[in-house]
Every structure is written in C-alpha cells, then in structure tokens.
PDB file as gemmi writes it, atoms N, CA and C in Angstrom:
CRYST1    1.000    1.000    1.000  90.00  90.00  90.00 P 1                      
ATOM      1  N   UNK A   1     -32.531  14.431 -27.677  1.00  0.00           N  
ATOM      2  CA  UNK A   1     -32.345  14.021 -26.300  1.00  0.00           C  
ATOM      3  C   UNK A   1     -31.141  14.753 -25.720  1.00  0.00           C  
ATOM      4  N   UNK A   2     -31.518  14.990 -24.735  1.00  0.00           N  
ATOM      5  CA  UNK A   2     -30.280  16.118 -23.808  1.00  0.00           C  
ATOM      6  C   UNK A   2     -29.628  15.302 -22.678  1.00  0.00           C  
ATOM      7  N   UNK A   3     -28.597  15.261 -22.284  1.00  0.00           N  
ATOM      8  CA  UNK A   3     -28.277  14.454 -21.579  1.00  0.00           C  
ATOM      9  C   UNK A   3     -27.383  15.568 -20.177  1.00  0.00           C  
ATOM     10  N   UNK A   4     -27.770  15.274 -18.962  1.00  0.00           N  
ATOM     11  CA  UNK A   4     -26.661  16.337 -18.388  1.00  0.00           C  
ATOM     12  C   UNK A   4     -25.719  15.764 -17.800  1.00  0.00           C  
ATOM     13  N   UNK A   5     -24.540  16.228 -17.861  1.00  0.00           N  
ATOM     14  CA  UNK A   5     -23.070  15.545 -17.330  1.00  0.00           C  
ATOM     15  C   UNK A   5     -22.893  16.361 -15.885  1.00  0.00           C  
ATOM     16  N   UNK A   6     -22.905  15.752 -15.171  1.00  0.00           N  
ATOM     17  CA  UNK A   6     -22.362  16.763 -13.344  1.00  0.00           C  
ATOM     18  C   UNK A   6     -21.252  16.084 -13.035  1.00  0.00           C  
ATOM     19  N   UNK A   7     -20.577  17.130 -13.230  1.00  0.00           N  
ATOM     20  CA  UNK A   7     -19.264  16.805 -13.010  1.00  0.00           C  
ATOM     21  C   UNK A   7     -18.523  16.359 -11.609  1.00  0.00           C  
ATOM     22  N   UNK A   8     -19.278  17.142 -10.596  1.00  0.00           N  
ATOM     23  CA  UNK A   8     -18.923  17.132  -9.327  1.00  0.00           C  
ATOM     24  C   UNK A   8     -19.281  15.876  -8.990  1.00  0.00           C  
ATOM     25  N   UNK A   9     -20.796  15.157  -9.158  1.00  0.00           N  
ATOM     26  CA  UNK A   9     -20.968  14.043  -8.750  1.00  0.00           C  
ATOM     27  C   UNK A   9     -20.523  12.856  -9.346  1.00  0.00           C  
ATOM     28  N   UNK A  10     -19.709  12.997 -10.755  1.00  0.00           N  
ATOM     29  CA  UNK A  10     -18.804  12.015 -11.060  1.00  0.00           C  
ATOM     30  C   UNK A  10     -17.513  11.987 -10.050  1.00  0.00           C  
ATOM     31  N   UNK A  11     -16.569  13.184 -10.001  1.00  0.00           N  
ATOM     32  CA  UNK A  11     -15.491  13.324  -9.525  1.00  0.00           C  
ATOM     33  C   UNK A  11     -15.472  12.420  -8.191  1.00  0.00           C  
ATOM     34  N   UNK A  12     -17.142  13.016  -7.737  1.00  0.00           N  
ATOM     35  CA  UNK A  12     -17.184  13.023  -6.382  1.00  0.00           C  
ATOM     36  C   UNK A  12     -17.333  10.586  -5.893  1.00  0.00           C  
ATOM     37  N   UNK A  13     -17.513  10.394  -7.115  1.00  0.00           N  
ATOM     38  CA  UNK A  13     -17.863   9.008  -7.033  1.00  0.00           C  
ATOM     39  C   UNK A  13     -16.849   8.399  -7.428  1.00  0.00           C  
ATOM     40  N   UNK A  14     -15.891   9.256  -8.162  1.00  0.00           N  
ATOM     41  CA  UNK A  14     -14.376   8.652  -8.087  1.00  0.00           C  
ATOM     42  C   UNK A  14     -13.581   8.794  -7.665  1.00  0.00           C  
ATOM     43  N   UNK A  15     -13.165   9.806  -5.982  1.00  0.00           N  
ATOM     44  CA  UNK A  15     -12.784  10.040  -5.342  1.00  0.00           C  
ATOM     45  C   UNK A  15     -13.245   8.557  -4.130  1.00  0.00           C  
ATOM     46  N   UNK A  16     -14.025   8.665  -4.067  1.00  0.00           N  
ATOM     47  CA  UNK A  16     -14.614   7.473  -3.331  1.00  0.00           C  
ATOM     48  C   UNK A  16     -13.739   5.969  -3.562  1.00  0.00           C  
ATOM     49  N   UNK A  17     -14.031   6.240  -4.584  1.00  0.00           N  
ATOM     50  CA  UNK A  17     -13.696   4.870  -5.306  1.00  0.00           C  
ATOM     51  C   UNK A  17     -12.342   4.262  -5.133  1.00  0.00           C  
ATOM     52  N   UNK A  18     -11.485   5.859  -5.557  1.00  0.00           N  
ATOM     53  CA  UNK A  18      -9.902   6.295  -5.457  1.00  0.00           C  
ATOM     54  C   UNK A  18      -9.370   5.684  -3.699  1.00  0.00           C  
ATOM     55  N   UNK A  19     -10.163   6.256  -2.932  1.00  0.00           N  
ATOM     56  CA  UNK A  19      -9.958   6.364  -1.203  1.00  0.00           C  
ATOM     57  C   UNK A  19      -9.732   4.585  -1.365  1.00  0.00           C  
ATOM     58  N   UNK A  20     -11.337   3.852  -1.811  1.00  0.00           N  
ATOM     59  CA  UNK A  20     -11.206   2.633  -1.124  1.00  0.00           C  
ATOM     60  C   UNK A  20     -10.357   1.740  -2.033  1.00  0.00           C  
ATOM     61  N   UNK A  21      -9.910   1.579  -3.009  1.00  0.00           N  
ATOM     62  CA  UNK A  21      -8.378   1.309  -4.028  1.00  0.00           C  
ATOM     63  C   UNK A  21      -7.180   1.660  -2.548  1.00  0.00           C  
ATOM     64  N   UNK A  22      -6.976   3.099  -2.741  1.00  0.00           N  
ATOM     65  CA  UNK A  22      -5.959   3.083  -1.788  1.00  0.00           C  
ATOM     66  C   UNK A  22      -5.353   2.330  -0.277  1.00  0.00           C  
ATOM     67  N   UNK A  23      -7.098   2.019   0.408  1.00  0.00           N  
ATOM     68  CA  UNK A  23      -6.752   1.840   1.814  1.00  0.00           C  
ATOM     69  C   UNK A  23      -6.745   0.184   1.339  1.00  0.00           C  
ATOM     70  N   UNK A  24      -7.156  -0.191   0.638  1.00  0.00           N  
ATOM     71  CA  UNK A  24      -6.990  -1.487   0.878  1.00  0.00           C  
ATOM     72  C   UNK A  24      -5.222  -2.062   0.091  1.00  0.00           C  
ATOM     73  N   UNK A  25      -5.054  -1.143  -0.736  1.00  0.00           N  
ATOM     74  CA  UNK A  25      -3.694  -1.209  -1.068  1.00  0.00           C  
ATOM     75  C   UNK A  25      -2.491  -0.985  -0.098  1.00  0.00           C  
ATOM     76  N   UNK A  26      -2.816  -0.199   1.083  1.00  0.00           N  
ATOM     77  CA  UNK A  26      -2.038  -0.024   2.411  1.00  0.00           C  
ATOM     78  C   UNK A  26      -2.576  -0.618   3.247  1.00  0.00           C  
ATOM     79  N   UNK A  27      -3.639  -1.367   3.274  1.00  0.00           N  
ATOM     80  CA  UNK A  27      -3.444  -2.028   4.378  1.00  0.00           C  
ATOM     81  C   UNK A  27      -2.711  -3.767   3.870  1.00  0.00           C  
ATOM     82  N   UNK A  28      -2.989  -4.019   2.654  1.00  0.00           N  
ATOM     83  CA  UNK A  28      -1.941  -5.338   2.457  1.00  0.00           C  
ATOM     84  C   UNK A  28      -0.709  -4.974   2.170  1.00  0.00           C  
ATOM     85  N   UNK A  29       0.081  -3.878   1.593  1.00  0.00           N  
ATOM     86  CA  UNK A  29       1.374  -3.436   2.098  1.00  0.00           C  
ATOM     87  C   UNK A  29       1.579  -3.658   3.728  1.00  0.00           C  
ATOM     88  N   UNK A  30       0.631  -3.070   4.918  1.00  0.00           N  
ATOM     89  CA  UNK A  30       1.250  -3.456   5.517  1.00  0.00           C  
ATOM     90  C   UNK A  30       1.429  -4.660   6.588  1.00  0.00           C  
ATOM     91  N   UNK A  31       0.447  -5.631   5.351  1.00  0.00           N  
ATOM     92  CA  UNK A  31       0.425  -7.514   5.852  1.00  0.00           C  
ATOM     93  C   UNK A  31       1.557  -7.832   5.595  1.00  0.00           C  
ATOM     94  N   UNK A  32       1.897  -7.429   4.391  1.00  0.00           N  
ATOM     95  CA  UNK A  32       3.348  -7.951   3.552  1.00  0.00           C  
ATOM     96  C   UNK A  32       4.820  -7.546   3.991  1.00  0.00           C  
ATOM     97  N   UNK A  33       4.820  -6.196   4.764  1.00  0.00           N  
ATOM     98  CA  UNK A  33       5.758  -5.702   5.418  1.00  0.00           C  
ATOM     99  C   UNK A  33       5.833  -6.595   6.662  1.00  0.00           C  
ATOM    100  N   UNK A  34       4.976  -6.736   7.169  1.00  0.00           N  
ATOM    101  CA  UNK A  34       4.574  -7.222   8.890  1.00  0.00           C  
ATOM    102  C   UNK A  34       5.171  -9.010   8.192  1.00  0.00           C  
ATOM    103  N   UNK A  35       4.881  -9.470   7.148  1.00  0.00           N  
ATOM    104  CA  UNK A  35       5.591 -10.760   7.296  1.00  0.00           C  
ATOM    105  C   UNK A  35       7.178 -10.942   7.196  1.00  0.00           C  
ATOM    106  N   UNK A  36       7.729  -9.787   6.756  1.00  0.00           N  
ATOM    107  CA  UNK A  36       9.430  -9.625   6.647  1.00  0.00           C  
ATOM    108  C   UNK A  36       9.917 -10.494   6.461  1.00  0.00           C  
ATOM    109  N   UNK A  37       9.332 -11.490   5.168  1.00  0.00           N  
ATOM    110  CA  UNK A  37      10.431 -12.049   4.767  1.00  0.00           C  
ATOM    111  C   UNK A  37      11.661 -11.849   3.783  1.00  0.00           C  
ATOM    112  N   UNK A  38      12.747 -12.665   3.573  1.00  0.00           N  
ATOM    113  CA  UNK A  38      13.888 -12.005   2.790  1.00  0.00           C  
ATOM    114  C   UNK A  38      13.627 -12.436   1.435  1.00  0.00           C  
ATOM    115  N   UNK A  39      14.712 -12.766   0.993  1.00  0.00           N  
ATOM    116  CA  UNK A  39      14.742 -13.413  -0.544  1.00  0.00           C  
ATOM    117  C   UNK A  39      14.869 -14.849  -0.399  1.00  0.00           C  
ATOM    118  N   UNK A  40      15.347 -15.299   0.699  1.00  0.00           N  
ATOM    119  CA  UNK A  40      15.563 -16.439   1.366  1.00  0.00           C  
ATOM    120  C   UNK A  40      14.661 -17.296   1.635  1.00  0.00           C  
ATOM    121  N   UNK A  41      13.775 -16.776   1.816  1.00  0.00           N  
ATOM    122  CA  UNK A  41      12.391 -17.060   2.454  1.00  0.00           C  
ATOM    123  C   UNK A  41      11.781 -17.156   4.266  1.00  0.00           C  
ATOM    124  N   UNK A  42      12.964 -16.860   5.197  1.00  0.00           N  
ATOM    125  CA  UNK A  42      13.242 -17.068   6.422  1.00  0.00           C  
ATOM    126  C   UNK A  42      12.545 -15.408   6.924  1.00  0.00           C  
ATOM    127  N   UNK A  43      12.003 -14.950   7.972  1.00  0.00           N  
ATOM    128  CA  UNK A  43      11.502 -14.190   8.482  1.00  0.00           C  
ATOM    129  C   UNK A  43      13.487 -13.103   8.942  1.00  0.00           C  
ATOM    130  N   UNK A  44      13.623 -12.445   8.910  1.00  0.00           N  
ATOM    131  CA  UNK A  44      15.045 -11.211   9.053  1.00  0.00           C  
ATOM    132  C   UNK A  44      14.472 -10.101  10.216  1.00  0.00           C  
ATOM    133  N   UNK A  45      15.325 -10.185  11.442  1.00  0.00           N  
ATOM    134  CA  UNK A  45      15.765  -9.081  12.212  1.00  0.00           C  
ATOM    135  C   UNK A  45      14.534  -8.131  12.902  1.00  0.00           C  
ATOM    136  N   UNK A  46      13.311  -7.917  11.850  1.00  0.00           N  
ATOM    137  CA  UNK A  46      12.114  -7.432  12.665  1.00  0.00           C  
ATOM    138  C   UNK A  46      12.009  -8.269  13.846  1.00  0.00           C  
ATOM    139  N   UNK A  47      10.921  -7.496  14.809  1.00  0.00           N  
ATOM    140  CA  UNK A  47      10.893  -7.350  16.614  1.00  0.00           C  
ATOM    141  C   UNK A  47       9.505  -7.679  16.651  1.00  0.00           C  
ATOM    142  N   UNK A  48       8.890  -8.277  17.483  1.00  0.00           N  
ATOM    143  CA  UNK A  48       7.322  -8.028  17.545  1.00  0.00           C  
ATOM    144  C   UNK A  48       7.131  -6.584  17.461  1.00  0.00           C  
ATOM    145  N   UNK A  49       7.576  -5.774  18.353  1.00  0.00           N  
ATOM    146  CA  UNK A  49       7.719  -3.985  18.709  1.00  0.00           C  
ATOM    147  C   UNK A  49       7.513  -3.409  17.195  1.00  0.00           C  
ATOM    148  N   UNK A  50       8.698  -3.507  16.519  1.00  0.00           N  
ATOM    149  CA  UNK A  50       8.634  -3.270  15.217  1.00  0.00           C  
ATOM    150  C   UNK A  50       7.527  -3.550  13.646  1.00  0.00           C  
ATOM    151  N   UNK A  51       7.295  -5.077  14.456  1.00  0.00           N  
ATOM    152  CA  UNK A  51       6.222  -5.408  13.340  1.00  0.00           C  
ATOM    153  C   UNK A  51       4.697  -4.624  13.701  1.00  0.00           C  
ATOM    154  N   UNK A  52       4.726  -4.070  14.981  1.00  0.00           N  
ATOM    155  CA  UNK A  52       3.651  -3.747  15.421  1.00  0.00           C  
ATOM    156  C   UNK A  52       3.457  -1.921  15.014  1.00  0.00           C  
ATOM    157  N   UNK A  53       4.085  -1.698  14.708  1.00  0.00           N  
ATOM    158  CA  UNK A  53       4.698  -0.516  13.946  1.00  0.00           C  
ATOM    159  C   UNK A  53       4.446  -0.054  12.391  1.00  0.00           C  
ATOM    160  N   UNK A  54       4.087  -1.148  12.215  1.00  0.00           N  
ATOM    161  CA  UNK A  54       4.260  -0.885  10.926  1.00  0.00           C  
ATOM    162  C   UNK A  54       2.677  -0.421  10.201  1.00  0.00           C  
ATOM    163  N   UNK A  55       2.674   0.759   9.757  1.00  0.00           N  
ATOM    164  CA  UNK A  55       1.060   1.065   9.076  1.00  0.00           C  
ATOM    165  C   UNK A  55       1.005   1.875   7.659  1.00  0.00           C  
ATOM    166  N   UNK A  56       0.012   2.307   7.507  1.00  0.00           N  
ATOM    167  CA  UNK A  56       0.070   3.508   6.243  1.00  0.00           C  
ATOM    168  C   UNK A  56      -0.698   4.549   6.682  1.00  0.00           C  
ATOM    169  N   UNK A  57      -0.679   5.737   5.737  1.00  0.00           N  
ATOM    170  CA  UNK A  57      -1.491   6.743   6.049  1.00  0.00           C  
ATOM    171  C   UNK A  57      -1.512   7.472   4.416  1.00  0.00           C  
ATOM    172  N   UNK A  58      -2.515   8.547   4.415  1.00  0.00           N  
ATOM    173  CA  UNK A  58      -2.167   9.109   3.119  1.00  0.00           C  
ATOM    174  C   UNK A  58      -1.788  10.104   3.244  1.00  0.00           C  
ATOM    175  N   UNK A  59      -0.638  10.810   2.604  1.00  0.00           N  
ATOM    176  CA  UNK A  59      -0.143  11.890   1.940  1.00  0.00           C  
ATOM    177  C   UNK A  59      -0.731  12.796   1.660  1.00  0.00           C  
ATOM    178  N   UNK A  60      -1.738  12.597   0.285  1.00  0.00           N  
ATOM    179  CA  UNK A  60      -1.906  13.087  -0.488  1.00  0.00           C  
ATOM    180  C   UNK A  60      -3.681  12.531  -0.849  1.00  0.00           C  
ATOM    181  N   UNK A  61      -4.682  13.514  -1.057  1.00  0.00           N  
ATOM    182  CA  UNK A  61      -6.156  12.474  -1.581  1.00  0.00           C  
ATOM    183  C   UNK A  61      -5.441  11.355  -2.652  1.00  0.00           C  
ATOM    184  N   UNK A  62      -4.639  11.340  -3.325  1.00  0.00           N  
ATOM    185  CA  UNK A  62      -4.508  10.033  -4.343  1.00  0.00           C  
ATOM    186  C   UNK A  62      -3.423   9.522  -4.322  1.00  0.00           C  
ATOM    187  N   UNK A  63      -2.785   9.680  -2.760  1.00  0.00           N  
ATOM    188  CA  UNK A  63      -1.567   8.770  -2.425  1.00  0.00           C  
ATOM    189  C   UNK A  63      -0.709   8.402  -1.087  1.00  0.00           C  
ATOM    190  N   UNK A  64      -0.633   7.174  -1.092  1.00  0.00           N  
ATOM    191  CA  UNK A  64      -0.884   6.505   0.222  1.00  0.00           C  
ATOM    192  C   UNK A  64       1.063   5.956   0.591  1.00  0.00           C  
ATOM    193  N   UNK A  65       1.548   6.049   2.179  1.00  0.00           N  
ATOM    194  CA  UNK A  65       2.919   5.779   1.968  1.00  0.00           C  
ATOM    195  C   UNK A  65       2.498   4.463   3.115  1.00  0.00           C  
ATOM    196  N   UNK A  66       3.475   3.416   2.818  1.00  0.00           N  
ATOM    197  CA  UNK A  66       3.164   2.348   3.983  1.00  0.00           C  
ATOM    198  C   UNK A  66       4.962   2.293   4.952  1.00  0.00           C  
ATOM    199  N   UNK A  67       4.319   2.254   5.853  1.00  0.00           N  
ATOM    200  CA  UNK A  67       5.456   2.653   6.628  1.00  0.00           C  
ATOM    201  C   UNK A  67       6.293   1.760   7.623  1.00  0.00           C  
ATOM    202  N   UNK A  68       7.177   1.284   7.922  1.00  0.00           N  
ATOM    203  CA  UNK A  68       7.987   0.049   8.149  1.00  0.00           C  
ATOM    204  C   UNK A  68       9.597   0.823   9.318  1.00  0.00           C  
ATOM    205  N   UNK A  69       9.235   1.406  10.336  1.00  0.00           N  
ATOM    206  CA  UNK A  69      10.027   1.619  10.907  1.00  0.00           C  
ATOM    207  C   UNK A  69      11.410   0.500  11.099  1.00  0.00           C  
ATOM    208  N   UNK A  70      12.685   1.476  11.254  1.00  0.00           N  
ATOM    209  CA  UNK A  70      13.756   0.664  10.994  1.00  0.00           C  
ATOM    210  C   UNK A  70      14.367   0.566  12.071  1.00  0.00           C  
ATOM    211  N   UNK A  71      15.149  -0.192  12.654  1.00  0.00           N  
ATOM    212  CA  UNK A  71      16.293  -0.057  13.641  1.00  0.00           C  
ATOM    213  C   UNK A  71      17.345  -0.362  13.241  1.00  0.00           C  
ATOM    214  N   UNK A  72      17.550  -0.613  12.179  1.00  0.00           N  
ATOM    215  CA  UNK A  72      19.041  -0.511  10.776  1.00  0.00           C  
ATOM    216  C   UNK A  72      19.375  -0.050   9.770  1.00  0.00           C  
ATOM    217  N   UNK A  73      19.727   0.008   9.276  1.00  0.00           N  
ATOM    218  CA  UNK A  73      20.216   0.668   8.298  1.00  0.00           C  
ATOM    219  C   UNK A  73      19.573   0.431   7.220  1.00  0.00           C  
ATOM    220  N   UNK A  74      18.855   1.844   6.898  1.00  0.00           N  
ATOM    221  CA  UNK A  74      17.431   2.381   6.341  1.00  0.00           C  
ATOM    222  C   UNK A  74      18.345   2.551   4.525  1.00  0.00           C  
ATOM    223  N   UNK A  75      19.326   2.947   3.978  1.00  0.00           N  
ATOM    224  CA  UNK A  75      19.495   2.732   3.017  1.00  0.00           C  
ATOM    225  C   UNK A  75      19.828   1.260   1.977  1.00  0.00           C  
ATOM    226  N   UNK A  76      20.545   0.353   3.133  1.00  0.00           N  
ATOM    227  CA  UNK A  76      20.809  -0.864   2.661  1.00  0.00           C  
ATOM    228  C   UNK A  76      19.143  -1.719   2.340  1.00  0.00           C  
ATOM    229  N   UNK A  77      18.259  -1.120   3.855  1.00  0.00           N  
ATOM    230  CA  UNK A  77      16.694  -1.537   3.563  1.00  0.00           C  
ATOM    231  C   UNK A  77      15.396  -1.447   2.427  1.00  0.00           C  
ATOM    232  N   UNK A  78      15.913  -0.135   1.708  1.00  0.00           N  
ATOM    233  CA  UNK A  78      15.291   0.073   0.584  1.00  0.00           C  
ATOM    234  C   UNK A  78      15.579  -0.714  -0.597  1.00  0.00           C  
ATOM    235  N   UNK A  79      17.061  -0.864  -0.725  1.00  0.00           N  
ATOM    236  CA  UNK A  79      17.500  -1.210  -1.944  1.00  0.00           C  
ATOM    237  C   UNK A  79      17.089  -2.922  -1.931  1.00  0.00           C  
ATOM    238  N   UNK A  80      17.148  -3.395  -0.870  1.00  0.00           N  
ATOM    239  CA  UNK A  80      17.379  -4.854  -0.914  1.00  0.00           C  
ATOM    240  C   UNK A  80      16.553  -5.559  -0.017  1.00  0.00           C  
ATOM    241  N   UNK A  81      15.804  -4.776   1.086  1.00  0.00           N  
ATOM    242  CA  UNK A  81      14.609  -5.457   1.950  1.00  0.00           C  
ATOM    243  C   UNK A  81      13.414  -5.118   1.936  1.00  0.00           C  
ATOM    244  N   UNK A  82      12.979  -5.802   3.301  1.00  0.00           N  
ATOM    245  CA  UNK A  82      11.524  -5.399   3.351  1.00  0.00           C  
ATOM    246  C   UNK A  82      10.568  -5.014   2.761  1.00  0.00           C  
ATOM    247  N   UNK A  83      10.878  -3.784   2.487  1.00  0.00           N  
ATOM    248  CA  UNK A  83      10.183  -2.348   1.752  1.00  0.00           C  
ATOM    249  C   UNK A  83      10.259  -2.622   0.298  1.00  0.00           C  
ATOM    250  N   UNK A  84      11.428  -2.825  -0.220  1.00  0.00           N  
ATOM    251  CA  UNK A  84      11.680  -3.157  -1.402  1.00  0.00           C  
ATOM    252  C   UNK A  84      11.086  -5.041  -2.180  1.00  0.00           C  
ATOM    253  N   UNK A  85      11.130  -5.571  -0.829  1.00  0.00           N  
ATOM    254  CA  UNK A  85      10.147  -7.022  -1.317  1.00  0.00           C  
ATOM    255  C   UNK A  85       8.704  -6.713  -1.281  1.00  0.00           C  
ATOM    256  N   UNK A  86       8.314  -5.680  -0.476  1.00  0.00           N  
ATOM    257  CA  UNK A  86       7.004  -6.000  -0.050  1.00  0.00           C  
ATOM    258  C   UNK A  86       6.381  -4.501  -1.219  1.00  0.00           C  
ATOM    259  N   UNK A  87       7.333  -3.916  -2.276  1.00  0.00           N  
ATOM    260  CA  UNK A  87       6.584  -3.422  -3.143  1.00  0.00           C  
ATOM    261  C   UNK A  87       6.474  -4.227  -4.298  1.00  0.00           C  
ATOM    262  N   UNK A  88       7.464  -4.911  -4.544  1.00  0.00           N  
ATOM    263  CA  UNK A  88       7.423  -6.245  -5.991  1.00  0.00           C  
ATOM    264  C   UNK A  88       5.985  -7.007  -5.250  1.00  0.00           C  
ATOM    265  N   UNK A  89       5.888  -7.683  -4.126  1.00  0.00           N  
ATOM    266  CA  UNK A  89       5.006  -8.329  -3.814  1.00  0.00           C  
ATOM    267  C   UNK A  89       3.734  -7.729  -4.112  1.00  0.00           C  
ATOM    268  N   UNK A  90       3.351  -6.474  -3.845  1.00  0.00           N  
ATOM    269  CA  UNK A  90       2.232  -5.619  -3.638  1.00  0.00           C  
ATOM    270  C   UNK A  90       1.387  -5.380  -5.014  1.00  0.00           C  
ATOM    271  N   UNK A  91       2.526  -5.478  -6.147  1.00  0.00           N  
ATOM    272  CA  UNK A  91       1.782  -5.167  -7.350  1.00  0.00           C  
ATOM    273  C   UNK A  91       0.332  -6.344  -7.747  1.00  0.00           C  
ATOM    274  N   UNK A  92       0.599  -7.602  -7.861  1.00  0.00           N  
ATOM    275  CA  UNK A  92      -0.915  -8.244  -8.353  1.00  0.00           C  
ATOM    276  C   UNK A  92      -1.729  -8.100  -7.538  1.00  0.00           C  
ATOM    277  N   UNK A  93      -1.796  -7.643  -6.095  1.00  0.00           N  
ATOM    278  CA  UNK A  93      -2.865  -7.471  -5.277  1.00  0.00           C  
ATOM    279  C   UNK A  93      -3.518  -5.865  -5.758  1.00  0.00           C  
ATOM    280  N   UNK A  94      -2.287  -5.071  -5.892  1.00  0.00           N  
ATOM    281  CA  UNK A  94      -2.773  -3.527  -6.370  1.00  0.00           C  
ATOM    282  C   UNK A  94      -3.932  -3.671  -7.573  1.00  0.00           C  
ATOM    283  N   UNK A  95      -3.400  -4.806  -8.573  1.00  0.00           N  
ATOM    284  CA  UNK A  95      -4.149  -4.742  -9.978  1.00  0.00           C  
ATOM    285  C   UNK A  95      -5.660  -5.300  -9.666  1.00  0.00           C  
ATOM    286  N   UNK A  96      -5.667  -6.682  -8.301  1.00  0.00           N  
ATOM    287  CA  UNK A  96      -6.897  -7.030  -8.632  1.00  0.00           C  
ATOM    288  C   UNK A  96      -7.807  -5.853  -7.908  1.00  0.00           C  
ATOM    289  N   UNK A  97      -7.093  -5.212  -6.588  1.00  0.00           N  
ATOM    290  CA  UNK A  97      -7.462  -4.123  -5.936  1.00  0.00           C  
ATOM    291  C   UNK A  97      -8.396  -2.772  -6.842  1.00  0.00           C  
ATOM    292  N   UNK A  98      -7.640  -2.442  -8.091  1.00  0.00           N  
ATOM    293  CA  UNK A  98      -7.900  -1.834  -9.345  1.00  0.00           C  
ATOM    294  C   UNK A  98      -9.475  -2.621  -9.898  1.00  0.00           C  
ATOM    295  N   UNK A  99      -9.495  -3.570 -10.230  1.00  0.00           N  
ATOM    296  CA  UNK A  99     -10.568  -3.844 -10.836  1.00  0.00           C  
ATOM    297  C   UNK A  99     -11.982  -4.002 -10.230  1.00  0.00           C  
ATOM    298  N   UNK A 100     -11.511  -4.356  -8.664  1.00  0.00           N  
ATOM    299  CA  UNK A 100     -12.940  -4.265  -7.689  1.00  0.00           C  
ATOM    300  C   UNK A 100     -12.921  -2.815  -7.369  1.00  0.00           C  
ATOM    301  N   UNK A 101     -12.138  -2.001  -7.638  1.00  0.00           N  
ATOM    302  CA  UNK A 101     -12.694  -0.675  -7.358  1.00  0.00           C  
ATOM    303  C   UNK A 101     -13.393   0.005  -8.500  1.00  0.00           C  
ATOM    304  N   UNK A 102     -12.422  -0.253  -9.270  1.00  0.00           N  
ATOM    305  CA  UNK A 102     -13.079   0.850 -10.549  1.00  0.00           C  
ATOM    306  C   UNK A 102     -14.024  -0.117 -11.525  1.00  0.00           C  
ATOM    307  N   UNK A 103     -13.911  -1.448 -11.393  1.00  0.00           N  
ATOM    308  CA  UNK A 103     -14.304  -2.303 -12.509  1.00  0.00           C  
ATOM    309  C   UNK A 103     -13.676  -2.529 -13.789  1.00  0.00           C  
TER     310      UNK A 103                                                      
END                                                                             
C-alpha cells in the first residue's frame, strides 16, 4: 500500500488553523486589555477614547501583537500594567484556544 503525503495541502490546513488560534487569541487580549483592571481589582486611568483603541493585528503569518495605546508612561506600563496583566491573564484562554484549533 502506497500512501501519498502533500505537503502543501497539509501546511496549507495548518496555516489555517494557525490564522484562526491567532485571531481569536487577539481578539480576547484585546477584551482583557479593554477591561484595565489593576492588581487591585478597580478599573486605572484608561479613557473611553483609549479603551476604544485598543486592537491587534499580525506581524508576522504566525504572530499576532495586541495593542493598548498609552497616554503614560509606557515603561512603568509594561512592567506592572495593563499589558503586563492582560498577558498573565491571556495564557488559559491561549491553551483552551490551542486545543479547539489544533485538537
């Protein structure tokens, strides 16, 4: 028995697969950004303007940035806000995200 492997139409069905993993991984990054909460648990300093701002796009075919415009001070924000809660937050949604895509 011969079996044929096509490579293109695998790639091509995990590229697919890859896309819809990603967008749904940026678009709840940017639910989780848009709720801005702190460590506190209280909503911090975002604007309606600002929350309305906030989206993703991809980079790269296998990588997606979610984006959180600032009107403060963008280094203190990484280390300790927003951006930085709403990637700890993002991981168990990424994993179940992972398993309805790829299985």
């Amino acid at each position: 028995m011969t079996v044929e492997f096509n490579h293109e139409a695998v790639m091509k069905e995990f590229e697919k697969k890859q896309k819809k993993f990603l967008t749904k991984t940026g678009l709840m990054g940017v639910v989780l950004a848009s709720q801005n909460l702190g460590k506190d648990g209280r909503e911090h300093v975002d604007t309606g303007a600002s929350r309305n701002a906030k989206q993703y796009q991809f980079t790269a075919k296998d990588k997606i940035e979610i984006q959180a415009p600032l009107d403060y001070d963008g280094d203190l924000e990484n280390r300790y806000g927003i951006l930085a809660i709403t990637k700890d937050k993002l991981i168990p949604y990424m994993l179940k995200f992972e398993g309805e895509a790829f299985g």
